[in-house]
PDBQT receptor file of N, H, CA, C and O in Angstrom, charges set to zero:
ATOM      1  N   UNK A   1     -20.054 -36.298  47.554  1.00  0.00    +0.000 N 
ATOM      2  CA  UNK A   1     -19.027 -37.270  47.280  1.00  0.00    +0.000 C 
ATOM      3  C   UNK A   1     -17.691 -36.539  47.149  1.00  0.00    +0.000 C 
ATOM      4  O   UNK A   1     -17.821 -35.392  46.719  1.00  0.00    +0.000 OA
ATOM      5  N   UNK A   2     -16.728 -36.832  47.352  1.00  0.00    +0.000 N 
ATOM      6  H   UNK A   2     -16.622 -37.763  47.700  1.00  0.00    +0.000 HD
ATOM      7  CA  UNK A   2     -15.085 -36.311  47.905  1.00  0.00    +0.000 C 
ATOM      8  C   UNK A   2     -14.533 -37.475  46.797  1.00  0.00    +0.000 C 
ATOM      9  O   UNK A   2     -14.755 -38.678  46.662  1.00  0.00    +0.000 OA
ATOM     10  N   UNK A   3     -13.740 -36.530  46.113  1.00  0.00    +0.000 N 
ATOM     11  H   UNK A   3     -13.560 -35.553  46.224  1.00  0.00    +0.000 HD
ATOM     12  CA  UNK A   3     -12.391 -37.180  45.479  1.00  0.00    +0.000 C 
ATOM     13  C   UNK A   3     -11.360 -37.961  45.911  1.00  0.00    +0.000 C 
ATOM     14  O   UNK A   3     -10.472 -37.310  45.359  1.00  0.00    +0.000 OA
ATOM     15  N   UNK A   4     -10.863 -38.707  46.377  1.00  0.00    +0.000 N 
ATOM     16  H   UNK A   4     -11.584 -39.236  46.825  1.00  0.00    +0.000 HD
ATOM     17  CA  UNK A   4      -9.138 -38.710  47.121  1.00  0.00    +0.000 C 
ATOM     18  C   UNK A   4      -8.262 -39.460  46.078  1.00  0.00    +0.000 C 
ATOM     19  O   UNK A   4      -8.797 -40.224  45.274  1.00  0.00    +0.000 OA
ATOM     20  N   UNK A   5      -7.109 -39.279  46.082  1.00  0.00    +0.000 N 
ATOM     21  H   UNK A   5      -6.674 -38.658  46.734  1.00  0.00    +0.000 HD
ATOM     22  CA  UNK A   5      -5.676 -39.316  45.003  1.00  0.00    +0.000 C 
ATOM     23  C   UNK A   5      -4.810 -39.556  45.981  1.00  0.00    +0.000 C 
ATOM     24  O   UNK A   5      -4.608 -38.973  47.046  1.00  0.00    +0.000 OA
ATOM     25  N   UNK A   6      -4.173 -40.774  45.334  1.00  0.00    +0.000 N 
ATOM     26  H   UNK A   6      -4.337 -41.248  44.469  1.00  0.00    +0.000 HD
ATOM     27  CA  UNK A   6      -2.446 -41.085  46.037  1.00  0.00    +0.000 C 
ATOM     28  C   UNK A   6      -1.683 -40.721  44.812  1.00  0.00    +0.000 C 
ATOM     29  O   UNK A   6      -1.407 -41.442  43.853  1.00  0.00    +0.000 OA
ATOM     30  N   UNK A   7      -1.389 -39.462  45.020  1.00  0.00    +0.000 N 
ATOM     31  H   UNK A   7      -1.613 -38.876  45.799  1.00  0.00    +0.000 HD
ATOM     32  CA  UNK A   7      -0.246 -39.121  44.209  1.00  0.00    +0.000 C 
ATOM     33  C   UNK A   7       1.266 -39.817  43.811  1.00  0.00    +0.000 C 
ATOM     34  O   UNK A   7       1.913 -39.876  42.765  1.00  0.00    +0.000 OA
ATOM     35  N   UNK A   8       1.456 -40.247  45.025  1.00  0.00    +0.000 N 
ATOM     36  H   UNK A   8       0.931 -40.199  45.875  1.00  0.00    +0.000 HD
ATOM     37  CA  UNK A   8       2.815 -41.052  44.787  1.00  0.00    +0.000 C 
ATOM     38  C   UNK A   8       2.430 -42.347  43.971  1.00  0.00    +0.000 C 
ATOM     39  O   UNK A   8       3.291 -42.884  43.273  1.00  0.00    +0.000 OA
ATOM     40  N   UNK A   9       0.854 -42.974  44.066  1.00  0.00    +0.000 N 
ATOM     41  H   UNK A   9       0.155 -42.538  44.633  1.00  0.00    +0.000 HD
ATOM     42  CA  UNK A   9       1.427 -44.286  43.789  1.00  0.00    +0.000 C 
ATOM     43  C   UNK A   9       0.114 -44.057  41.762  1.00  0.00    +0.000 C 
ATOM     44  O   UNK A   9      -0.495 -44.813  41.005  1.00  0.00    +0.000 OA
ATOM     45  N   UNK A  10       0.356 -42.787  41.858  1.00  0.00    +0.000 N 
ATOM     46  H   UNK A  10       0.851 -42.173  42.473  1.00  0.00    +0.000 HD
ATOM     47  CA  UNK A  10      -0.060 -42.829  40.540  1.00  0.00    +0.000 C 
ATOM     48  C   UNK A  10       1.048 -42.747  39.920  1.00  0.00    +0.000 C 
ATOM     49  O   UNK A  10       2.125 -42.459  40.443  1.00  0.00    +0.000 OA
ATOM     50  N   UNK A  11       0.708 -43.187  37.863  1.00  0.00    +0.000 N 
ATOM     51  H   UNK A  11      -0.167 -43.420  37.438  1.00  0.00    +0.000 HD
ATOM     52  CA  UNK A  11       1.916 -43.677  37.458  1.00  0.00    +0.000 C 
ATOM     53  C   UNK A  11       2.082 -42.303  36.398  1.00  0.00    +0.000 C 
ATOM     54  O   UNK A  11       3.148 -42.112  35.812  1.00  0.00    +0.000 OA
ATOM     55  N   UNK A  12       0.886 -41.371  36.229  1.00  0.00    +0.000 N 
ATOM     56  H   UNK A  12       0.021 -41.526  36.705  1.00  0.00    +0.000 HD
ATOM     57  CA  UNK A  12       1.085 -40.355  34.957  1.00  0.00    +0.000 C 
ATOM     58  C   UNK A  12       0.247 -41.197  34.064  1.00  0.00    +0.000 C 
ATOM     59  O   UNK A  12       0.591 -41.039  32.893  1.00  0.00    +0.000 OA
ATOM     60  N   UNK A  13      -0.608 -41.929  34.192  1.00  0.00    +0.000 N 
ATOM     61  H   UNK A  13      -0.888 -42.056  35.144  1.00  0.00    +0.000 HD
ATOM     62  CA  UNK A  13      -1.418 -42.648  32.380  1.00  0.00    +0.000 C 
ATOM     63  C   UNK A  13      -2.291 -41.376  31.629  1.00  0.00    +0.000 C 
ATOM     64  O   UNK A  13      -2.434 -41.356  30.406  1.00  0.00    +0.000 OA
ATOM     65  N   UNK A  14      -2.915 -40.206  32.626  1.00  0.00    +0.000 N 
ATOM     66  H   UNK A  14      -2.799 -40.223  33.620  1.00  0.00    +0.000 HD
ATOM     67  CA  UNK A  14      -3.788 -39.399  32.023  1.00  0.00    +0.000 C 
ATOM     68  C   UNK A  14      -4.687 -39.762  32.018  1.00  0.00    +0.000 C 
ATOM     69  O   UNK A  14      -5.530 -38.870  31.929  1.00  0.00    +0.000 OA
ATOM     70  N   UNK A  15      -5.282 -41.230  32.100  1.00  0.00    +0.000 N 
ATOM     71  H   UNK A  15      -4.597 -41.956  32.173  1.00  0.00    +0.000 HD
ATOM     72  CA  UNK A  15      -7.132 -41.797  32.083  1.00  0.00    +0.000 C 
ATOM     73  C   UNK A  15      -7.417 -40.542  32.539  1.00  0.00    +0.000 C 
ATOM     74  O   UNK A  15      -7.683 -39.697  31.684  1.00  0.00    +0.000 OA
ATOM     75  N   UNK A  16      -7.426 -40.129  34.032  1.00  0.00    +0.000 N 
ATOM     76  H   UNK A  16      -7.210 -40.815  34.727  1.00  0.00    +0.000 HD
ATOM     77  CA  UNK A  16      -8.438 -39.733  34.559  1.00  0.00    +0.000 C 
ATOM     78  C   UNK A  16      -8.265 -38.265  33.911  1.00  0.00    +0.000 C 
ATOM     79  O   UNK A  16      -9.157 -37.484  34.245  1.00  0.00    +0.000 OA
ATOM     80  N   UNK A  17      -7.645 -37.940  33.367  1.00  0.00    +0.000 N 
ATOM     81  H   UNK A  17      -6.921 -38.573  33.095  1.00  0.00    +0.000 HD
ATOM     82  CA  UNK A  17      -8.079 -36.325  32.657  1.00  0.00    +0.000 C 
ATOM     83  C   UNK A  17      -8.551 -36.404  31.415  1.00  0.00    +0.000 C 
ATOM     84  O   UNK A  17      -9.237 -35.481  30.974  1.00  0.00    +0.000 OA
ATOM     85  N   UNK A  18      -8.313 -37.321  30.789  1.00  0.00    +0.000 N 
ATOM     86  H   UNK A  18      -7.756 -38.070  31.147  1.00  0.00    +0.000 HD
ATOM     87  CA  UNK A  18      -8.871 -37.587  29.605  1.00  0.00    +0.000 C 
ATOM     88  C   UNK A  18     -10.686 -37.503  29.665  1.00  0.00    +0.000 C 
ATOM     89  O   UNK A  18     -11.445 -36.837  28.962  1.00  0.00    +0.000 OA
ATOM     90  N   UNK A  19     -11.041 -38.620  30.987  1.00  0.00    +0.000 N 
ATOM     91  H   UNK A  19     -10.424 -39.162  31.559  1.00  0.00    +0.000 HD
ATOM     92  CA  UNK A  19     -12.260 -38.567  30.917  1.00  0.00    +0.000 C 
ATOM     93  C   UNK A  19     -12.983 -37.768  31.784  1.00  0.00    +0.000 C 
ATOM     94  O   UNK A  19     -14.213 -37.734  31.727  1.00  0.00    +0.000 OA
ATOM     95  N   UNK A  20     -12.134 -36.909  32.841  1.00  0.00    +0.000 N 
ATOM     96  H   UNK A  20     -11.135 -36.936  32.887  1.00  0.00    +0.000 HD
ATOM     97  CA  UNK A  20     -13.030 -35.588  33.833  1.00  0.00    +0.000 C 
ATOM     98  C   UNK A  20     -11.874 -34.503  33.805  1.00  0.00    +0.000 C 
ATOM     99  O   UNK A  20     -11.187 -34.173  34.772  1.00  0.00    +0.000 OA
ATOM    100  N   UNK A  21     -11.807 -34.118  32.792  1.00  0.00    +0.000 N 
ATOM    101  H   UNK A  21     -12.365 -34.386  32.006  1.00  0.00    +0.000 HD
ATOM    102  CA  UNK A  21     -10.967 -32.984  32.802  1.00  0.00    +0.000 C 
ATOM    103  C   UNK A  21     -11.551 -31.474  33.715  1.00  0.00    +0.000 C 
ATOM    104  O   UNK A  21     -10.837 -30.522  34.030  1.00  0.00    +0.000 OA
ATOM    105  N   UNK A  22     -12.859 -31.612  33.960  1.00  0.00    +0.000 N 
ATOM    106  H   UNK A  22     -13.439 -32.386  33.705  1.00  0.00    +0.000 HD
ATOM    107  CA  UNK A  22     -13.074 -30.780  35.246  1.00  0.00    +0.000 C 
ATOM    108  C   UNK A  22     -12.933 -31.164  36.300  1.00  0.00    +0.000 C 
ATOM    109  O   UNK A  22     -12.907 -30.300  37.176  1.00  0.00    +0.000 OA
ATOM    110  N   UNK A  23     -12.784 -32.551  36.700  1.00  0.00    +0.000 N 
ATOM    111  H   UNK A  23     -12.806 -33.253  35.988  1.00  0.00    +0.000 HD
ATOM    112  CA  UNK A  23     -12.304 -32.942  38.157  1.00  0.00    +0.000 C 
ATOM    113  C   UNK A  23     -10.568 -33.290  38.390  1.00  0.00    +0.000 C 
ATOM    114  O   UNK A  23      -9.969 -33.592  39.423  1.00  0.00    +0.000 OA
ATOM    115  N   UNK A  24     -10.053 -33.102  36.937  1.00  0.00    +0.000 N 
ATOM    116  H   UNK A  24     -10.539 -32.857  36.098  1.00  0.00    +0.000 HD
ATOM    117  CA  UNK A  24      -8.701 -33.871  37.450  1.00  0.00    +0.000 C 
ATOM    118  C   UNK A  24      -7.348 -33.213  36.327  1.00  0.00    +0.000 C 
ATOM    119  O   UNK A  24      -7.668 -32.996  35.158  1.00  0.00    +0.000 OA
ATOM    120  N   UNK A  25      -6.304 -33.013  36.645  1.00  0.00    +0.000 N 
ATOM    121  H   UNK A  25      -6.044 -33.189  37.595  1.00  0.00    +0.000 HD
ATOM    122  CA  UNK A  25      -5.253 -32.803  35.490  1.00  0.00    +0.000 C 
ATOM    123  C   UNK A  25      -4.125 -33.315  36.246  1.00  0.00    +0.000 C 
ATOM    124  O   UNK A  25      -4.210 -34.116  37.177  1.00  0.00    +0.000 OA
ATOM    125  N   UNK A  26      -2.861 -32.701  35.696  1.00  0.00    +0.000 N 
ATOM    126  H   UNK A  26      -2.791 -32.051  34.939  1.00  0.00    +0.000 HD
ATOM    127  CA  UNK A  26      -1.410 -33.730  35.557  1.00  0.00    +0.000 C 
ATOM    128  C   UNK A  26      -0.720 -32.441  36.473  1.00  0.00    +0.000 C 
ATOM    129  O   UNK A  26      -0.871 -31.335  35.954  1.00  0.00    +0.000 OA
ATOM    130  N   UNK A  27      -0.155 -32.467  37.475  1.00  0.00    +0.000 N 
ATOM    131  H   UNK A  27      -0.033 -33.366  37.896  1.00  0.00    +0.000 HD
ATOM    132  CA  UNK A  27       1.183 -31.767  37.499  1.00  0.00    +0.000 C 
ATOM    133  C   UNK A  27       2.353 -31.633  36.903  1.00  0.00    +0.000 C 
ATOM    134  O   UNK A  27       2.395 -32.497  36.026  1.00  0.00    +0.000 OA
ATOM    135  N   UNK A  28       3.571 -30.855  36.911  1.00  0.00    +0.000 N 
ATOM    136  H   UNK A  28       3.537 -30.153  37.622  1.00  0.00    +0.000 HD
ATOM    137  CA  UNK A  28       4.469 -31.103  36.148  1.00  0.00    +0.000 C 
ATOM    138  C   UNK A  28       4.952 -32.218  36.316  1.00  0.00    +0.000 C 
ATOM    139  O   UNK A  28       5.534 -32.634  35.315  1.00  0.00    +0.000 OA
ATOM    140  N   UNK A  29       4.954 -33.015  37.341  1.00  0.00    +0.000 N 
ATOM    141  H   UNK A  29       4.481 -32.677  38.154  1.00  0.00    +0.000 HD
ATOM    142  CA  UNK A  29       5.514 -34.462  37.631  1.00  0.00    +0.000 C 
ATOM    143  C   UNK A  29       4.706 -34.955  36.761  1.00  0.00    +0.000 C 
ATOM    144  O   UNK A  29       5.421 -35.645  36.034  1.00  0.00    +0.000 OA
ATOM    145  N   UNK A  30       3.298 -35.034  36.283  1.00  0.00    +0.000 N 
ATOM    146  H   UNK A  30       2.718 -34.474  36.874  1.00  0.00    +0.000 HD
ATOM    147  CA  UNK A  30       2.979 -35.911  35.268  1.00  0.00    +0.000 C 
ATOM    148  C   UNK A  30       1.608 -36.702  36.484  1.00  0.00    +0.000 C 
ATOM    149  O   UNK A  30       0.712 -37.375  35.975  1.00  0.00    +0.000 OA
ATOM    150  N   UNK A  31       1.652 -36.476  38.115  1.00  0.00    +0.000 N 
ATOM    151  H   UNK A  31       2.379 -35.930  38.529  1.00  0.00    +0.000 HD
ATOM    152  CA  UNK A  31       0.790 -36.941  38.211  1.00  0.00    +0.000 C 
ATOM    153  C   UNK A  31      -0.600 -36.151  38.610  1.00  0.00    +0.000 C 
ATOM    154  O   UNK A  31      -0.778 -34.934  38.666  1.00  0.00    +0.000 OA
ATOM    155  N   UNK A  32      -1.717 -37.439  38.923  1.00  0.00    +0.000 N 
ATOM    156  H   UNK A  32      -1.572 -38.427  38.878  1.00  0.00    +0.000 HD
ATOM    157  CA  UNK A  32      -2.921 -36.692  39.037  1.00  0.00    +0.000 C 
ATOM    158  C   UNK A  32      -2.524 -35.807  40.428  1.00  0.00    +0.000 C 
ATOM    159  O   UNK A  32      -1.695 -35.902  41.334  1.00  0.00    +0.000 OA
ATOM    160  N   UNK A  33      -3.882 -34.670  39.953  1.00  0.00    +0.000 N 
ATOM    161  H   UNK A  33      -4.555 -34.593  39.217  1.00  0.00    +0.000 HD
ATOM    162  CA  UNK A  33      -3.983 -33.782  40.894  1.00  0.00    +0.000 C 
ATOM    163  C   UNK A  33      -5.639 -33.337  40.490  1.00  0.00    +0.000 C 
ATOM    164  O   UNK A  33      -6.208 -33.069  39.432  1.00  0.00    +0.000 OA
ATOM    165  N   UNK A  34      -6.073 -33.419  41.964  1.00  0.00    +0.000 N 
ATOM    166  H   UNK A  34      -5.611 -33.636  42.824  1.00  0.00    +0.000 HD
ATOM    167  CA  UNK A  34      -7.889 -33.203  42.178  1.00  0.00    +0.000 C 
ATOM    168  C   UNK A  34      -8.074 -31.168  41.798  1.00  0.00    +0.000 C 
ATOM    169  O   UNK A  34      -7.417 -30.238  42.268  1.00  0.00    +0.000 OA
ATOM    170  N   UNK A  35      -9.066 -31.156  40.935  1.00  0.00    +0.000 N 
ATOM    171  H   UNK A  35      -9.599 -31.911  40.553  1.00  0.00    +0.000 HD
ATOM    172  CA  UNK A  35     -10.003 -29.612  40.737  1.00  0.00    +0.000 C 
ATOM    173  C   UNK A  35     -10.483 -29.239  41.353  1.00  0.00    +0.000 C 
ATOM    174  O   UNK A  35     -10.458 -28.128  41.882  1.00  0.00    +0.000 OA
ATOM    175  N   UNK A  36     -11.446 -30.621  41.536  1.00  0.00    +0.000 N 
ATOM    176  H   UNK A  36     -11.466 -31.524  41.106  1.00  0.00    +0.000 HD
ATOM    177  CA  UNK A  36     -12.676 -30.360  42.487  1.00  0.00    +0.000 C 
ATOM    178  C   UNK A  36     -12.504 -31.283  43.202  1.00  0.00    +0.000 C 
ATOM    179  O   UNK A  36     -12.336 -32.401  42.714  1.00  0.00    +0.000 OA
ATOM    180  N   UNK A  37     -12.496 -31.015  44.987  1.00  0.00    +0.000 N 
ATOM    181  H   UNK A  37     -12.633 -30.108  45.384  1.00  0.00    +0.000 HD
ATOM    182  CA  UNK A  37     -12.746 -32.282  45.782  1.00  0.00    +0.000 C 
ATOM    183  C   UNK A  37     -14.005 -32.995  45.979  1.00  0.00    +0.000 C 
ATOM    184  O   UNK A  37     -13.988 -34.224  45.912  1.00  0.00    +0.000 OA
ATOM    185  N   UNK A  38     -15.481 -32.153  46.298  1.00  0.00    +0.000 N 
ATOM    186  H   UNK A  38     -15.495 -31.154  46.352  1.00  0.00    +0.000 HD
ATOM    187  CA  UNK A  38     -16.265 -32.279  46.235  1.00  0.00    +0.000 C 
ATOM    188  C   UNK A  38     -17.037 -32.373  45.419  1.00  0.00    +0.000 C 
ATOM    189  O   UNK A  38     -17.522 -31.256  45.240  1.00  0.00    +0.000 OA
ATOM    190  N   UNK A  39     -17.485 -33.118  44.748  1.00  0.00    +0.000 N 
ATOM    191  H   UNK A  39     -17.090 -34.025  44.893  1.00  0.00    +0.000 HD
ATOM    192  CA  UNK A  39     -17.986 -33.456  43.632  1.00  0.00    +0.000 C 
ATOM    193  C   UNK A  39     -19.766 -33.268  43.602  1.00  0.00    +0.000 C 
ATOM    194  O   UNK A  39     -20.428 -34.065  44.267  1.00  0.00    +0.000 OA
ATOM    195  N   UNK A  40     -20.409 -32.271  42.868  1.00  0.00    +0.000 N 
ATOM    196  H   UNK A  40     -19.871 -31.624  42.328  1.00  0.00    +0.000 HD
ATOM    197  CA  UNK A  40     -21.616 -32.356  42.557  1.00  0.00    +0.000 C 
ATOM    198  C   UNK A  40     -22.330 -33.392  41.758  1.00  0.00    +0.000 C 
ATOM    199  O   UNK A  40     -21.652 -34.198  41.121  1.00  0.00    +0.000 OA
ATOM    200  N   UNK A  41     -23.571 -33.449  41.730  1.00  0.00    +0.000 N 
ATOM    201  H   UNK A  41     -24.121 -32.794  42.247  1.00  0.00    +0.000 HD
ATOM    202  CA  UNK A  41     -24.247 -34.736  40.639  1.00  0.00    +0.000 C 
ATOM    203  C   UNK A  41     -23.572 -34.562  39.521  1.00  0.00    +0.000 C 
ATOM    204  O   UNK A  41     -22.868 -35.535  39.252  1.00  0.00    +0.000 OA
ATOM    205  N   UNK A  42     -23.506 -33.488  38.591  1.00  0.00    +0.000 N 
ATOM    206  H   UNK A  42     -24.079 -32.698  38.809  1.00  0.00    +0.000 HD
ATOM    207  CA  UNK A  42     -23.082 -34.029  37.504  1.00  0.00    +0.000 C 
ATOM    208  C   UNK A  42     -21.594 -34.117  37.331  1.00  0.00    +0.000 C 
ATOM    209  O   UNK A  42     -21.315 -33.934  36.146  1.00  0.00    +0.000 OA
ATOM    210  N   UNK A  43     -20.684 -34.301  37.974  1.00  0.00    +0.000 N 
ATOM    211  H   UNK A  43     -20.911 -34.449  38.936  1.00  0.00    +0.000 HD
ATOM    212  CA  UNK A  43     -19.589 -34.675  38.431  1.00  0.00    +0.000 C 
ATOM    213  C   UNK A  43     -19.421 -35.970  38.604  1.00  0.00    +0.000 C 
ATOM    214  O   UNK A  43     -18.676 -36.632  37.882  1.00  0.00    +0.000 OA
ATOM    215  N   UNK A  44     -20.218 -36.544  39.755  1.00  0.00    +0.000 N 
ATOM    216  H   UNK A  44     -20.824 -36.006  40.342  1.00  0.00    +0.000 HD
ATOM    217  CA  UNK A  44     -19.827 -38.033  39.657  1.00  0.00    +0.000 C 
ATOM    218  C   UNK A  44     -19.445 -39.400  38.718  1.00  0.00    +0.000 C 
ATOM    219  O   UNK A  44     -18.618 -40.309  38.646  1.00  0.00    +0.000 OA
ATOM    220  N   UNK A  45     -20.952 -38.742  37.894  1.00  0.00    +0.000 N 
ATOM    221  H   UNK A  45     -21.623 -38.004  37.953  1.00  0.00    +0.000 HD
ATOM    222  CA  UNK A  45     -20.597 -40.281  37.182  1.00  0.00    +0.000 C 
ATOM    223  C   UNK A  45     -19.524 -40.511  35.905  1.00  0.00    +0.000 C 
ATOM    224  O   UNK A  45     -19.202 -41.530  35.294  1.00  0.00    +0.000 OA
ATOM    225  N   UNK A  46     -19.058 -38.893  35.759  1.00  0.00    +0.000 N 
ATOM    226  H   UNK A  46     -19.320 -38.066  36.255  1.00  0.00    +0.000 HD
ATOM    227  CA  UNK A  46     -17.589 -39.442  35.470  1.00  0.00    +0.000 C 
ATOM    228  C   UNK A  46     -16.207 -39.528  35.803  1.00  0.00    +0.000 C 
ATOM    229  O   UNK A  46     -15.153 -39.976  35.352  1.00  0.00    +0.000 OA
ATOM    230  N   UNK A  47     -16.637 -38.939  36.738  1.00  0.00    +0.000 N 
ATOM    231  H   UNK A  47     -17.494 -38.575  37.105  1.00  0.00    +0.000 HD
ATOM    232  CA  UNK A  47     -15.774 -39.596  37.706  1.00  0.00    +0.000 C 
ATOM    233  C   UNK A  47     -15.408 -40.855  38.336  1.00  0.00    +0.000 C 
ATOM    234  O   UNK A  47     -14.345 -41.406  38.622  1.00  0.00    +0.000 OA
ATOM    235  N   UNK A  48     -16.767 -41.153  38.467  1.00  0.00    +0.000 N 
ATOM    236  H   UNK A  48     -17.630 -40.706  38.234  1.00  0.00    +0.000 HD
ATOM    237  CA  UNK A  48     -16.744 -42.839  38.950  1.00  0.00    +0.000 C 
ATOM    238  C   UNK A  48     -16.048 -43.737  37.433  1.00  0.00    +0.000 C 
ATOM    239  O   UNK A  48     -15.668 -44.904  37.526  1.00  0.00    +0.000 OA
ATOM    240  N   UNK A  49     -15.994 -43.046  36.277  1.00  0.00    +0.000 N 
ATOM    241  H   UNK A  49     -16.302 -42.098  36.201  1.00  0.00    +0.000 HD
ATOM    242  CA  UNK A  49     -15.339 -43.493  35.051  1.00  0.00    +0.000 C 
ATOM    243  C   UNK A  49     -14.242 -43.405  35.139  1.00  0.00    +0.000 C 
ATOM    244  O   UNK A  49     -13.587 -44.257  34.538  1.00  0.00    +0.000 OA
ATOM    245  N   UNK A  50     -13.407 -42.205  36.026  1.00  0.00    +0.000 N 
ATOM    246  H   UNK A  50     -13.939 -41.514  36.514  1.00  0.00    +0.000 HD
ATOM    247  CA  UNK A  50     -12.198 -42.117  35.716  1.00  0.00    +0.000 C 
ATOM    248  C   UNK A  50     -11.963 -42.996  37.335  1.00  0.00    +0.000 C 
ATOM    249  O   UNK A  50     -10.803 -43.404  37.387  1.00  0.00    +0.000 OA
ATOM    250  N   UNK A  51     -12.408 -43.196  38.036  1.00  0.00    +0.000 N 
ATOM    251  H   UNK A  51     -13.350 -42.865  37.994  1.00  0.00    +0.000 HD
ATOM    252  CA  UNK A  51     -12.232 -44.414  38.984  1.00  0.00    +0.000 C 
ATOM    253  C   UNK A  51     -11.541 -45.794  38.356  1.00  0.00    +0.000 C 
ATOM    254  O   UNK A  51     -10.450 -46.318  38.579  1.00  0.00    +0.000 OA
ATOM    255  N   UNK A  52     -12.603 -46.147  37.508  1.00  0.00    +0.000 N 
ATOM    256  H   UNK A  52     -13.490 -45.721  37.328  1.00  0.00    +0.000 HD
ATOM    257  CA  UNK A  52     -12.507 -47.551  36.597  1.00  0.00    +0.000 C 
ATOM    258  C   UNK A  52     -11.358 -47.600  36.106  1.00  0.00    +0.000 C 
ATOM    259  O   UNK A  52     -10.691 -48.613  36.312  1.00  0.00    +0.000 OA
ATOM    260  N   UNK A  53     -10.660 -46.208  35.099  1.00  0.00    +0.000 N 
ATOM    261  H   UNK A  53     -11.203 -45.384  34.931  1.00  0.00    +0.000 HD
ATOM    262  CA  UNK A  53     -10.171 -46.639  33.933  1.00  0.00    +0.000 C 
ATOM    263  C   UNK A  53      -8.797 -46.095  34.670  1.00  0.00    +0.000 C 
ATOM    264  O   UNK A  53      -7.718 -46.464  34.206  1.00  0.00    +0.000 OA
ATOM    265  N   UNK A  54      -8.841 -44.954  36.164  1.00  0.00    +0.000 N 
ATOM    266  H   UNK A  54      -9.717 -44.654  36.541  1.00  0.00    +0.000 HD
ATOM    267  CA  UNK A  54      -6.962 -45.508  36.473  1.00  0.00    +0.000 C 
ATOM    268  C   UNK A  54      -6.393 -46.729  35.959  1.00  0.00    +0.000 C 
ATOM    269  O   UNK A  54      -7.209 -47.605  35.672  1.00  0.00    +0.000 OA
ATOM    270  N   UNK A  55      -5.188 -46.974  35.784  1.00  0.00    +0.000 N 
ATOM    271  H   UNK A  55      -4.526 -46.262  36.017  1.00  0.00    +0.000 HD
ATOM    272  CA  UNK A  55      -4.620 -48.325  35.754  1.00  0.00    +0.000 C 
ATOM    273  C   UNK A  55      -3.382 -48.376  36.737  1.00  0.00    +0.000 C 
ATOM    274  O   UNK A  55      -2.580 -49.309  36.720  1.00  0.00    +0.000 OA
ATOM    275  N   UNK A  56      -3.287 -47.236  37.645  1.00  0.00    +0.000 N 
ATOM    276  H   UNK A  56      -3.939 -46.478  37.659  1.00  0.00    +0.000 HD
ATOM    277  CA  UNK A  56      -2.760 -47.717  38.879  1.00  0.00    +0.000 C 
ATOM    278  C   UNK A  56      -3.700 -47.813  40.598  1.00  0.00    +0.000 C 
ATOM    279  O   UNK A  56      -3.172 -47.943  41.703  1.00  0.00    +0.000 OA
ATOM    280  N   UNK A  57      -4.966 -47.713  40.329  1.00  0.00    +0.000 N 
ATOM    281  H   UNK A  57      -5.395 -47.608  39.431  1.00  0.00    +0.000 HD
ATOM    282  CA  UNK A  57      -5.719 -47.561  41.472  1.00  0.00    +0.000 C 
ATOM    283  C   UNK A  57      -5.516 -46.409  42.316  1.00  0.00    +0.000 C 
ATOM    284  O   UNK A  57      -5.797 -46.458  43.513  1.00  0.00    +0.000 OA
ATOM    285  N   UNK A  58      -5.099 -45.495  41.831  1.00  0.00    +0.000 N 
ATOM    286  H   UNK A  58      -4.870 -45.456  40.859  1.00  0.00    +0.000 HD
ATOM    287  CA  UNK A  58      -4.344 -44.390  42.711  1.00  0.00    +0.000 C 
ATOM    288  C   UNK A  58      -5.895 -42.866  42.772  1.00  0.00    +0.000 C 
ATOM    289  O   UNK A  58      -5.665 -41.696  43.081  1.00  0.00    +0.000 OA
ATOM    290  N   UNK A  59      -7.129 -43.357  42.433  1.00  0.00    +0.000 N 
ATOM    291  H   UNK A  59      -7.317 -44.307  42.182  1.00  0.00    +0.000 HD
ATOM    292  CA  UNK A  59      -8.257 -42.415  42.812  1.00  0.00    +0.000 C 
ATOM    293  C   UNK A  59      -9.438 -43.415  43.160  1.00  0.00    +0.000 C 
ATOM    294  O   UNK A  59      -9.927 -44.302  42.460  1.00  0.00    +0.000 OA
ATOM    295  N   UNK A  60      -9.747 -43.014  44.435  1.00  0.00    +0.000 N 
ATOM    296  H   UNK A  60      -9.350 -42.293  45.003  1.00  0.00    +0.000 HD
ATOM    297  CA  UNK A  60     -11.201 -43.307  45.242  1.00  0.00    +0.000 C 
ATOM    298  C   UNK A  60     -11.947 -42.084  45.367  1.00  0.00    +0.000 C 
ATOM    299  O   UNK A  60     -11.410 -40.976  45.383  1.00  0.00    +0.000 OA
ATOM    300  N   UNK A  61     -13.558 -42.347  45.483  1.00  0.00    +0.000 N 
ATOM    301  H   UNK A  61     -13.994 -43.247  45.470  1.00  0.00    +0.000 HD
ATOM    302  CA  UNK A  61     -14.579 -41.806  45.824  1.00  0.00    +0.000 C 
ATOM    303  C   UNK A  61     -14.816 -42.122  46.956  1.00  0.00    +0.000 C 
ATOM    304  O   UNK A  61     -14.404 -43.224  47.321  1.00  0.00    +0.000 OA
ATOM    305  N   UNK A  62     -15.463 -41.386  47.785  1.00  0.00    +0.000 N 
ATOM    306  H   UNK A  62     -15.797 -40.491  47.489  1.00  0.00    +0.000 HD
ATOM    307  CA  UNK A  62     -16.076 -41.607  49.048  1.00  0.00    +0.000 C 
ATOM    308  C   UNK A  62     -16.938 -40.490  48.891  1.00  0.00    +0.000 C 
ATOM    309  O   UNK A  62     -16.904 -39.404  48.313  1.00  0.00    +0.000 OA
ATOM    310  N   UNK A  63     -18.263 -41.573  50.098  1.00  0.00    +0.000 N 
ATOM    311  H   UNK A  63     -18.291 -42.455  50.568  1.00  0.00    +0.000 HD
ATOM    312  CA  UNK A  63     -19.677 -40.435  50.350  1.00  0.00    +0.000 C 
ATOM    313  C   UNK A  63     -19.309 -39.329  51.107  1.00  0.00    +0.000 C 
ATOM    314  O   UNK A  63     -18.764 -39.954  52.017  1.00  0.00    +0.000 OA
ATOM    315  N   UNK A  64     -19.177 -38.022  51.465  1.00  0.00    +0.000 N 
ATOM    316  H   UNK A  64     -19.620 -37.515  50.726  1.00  0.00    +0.000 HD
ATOM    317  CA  UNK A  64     -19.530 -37.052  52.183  1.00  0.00    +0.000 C 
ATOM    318  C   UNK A  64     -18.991 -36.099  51.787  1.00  0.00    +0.000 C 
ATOM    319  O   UNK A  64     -19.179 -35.012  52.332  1.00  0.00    +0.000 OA
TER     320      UNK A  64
């Protein structure tokens, strides 16, 4: 499973580092930026958390 991030149209909330701080942190702009692109099993499923809890839609998962 592959990470992907629209940087521009994230807003800076932090969800997603809060809850996968090994898959995700802030640049100095404040937005997300991916760790890991490829995500192992125990990676996903919180990831798929920090999917949910963006509040600008700005991170998808995809299979491969």
């Amino acid at each position: 499973m592959r990470v992907n991030v629209n940087a521009q149209h994230c807003i800076g909330a932090g969800q997603c580092v809060l809850i996968a701080p090994e898959v995700f942190d802030q640049s100095d702009e404040g937005t997300v930026m991916v760790l890991v692109e490829t995500l192992d099993d125990s990676a996903q499923a919180v990831a798929r958390e920090a999917v949910v809890a963006c509040p600008s839609r700005s991170i998808s998962l995809a299979e491969g």
